[in-house]
MIBA-428788 format. One line per field, with one value per residue: x, y, z of N, C-alpha, C in turn. Coordinates in steps of 0.02 Angstrom, whole numbers, always signed. Layout:
// MIBA-428788
n_xx	c(X; ...) $
n_yy	c(Y; ...) $
n_zz	c(Z; ...) $
ca_xx	c(X; ...) $
ca_yy	c(Y; ...) $
ca_zz	c(Z; ...) $
c_xx	c(X; ...) $
c_yy	c(Y; ...) $
c_zz	c(Z; ...) $
//
This chain:
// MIBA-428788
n_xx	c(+478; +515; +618; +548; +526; +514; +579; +719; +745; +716; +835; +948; +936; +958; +1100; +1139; +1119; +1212; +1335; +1343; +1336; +1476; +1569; +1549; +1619; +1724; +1766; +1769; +1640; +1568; +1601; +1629; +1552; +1528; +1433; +1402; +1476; +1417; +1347; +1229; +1156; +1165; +1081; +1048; +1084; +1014; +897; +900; +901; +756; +671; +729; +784; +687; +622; +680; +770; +841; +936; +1069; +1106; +1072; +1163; +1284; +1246; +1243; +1374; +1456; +1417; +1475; +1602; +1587; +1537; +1701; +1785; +1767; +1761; +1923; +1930; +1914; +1990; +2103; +2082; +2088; +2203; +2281; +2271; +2219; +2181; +2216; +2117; +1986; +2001; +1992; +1834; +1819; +1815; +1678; +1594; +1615; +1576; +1464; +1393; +1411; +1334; +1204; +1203; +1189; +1068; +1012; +985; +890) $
n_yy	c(+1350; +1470; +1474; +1509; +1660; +1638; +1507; +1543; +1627; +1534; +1468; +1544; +1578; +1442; +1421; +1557; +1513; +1376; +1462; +1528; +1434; +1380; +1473; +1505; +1396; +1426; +1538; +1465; +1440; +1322; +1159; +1068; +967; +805; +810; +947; +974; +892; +830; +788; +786; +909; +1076; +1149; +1051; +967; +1034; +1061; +913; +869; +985; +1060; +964; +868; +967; +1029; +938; +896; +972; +1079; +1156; +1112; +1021; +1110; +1191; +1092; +1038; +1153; +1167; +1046; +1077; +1186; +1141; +1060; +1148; +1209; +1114; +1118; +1232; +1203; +1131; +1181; +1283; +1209; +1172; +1263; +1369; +1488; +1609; +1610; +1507; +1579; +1711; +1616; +1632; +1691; +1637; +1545; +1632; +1666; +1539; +1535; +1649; +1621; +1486; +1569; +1642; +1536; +1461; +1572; +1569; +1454) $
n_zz	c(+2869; +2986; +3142; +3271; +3371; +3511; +3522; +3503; +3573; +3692; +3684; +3692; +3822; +3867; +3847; +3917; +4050; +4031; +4024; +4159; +4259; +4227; +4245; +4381; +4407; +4377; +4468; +4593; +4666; +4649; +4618; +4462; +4375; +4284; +4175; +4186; +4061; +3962; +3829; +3812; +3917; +3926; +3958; +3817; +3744; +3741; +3717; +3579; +3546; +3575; +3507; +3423; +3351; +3308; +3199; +3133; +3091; +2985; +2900; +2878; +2972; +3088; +3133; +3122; +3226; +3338; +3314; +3372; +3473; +3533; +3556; +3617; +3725; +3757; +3768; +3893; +3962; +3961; +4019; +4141; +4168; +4165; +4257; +4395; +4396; +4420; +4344; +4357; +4318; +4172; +4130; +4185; +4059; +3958; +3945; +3857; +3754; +3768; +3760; +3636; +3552; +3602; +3517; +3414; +3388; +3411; +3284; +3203; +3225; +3184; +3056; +3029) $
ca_xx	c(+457; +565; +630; +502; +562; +520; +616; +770; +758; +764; +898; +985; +928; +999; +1169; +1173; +1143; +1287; +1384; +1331; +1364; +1528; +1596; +1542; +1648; +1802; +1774; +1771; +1588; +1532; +1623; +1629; +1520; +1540; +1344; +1388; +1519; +1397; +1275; +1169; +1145; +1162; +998; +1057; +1082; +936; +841; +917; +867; +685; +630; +750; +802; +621; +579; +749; +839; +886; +942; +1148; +1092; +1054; +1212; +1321; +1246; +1266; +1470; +1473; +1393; +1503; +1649; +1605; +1570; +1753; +1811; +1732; +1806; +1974; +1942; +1909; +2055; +2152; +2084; +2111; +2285; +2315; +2298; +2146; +2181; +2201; +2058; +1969; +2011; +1955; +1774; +1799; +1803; +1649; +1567; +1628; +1561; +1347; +1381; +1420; +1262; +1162; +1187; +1166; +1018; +946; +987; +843) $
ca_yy	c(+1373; +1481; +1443; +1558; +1699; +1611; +1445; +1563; +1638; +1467; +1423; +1594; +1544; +1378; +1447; +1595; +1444; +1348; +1490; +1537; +1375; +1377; +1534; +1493; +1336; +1465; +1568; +1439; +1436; +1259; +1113; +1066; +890; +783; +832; +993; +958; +820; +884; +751; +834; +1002; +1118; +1164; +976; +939; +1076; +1027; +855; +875; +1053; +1098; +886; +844; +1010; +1047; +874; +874; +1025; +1080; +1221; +1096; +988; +1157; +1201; +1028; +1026; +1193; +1151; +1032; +1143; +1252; +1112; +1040; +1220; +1219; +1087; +1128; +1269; +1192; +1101; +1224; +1323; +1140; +1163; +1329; +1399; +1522; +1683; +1583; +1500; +1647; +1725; +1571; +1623; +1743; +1574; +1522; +1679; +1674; +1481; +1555; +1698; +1553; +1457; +1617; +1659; +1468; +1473; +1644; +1538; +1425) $
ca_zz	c(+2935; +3027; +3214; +3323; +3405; +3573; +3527; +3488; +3680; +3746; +3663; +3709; +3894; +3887; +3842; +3966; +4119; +4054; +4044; +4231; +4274; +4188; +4259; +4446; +4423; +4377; +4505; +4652; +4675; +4643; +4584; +4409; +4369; +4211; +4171; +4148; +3979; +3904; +3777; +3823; +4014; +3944; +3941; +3735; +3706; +3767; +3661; +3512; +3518; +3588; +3504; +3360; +3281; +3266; +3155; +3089; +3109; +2897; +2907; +2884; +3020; +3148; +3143; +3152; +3312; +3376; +3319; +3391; +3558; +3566; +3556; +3681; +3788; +3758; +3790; +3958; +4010; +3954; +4037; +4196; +4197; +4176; +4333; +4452; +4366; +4470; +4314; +4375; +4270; +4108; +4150; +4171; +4009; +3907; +3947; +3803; +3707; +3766; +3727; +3544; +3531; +3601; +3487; +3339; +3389; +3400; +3214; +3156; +3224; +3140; +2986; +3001) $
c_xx	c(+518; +566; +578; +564; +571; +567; +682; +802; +763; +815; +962; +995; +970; +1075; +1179; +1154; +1203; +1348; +1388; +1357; +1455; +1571; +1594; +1606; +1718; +1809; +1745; +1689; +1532; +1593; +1599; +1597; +1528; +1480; +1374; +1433; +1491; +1353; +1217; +1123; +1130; +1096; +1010; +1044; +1014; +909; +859; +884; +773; +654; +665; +751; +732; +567; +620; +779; +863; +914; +1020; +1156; +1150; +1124; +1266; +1308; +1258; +1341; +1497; +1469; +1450; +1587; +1655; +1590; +1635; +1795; +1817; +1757; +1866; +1974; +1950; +1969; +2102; +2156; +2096; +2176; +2298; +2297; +2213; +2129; +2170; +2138; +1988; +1978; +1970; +1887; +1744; +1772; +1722; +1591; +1547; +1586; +1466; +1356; +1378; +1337; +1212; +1142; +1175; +1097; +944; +947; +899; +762) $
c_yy	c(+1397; +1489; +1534; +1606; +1661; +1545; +1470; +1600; +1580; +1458; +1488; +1567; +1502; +1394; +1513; +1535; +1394; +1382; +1533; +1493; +1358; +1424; +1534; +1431; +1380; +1511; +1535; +1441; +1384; +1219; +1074; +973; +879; +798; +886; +1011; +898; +859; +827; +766; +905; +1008; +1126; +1104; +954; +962; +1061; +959; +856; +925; +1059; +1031; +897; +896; +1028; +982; +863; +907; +1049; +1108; +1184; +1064; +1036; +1151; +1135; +1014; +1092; +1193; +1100; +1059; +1175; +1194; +1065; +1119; +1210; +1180; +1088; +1172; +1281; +1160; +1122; +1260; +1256; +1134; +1195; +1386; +1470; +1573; +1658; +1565; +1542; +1666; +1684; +1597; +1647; +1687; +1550; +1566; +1680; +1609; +1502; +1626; +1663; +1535; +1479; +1630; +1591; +1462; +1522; +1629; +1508; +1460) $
c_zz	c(+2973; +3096; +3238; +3373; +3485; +3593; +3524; +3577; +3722; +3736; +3695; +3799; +3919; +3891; +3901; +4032; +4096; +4055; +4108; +4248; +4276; +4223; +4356; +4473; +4420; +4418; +4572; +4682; +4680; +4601; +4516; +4422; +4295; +4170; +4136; +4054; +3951; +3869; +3787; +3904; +3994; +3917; +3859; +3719; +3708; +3724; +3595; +3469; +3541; +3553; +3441; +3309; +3259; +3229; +3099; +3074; +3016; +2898; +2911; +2963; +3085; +3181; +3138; +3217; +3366; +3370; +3370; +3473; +3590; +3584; +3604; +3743; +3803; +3771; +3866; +3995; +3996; +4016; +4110; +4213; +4208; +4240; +4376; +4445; +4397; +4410; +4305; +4309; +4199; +4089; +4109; +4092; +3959; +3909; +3882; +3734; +3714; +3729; +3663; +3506; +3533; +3537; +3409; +3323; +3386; +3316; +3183; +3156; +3188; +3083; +2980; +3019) $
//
């Protein structure tokens, strides 16, 4: 059974709000909360374990996108620390990282 086109747009979903989220926090727009770098808070984490474990959960797929998720959310908060550092522009830049990490999880996903 392969993942539904519609379960593949949530999951796209979920990842462009934490990288809204994510990007608001680097450009002075809201303050960064520990929520948003847990995968157990995040909208992906969440879908993972409610929608993708209990169809996929044997699956090599599934436990990529779950090392990967967490990746980009250890990115994210690197990345935040870095902007509270002064270090804005760098910051900034990293997003390209985060980018590269939903573009990861995108194709793990078109696996299953």
């Amino acid at each position: 059974m392969a993942l539904s086109s519609f379960d593949f747009q949530q999951a796209r979903v979920k990842q462009v709000l934490f990288k809204s989220r994510l990007r608001s926090v680097l450009y002075g727009v809201r303050e960064a909360d520990a929520a948003l770098f847990s995968a157990a808070d995040s909208p992906l984490g969440q879908w993972l374990q409610t929608v993708l474990k209990p169809s996929y959960g044997g699956r090599a797929e599934v436990r990529e996108a779950e090392r990967l998720l967490q990746q980009q959310l250890r990115t994210g908060q690197e990345l935040t620390t870095r902007y509270q550092r002064g270090h804005i522009e760098e910051a900034r830049a990293g997003l390209d990282q985060i980018n590269a990490f939903a573009d990861q999880i995108d194709a793990v996903l078109l696996c299953l």
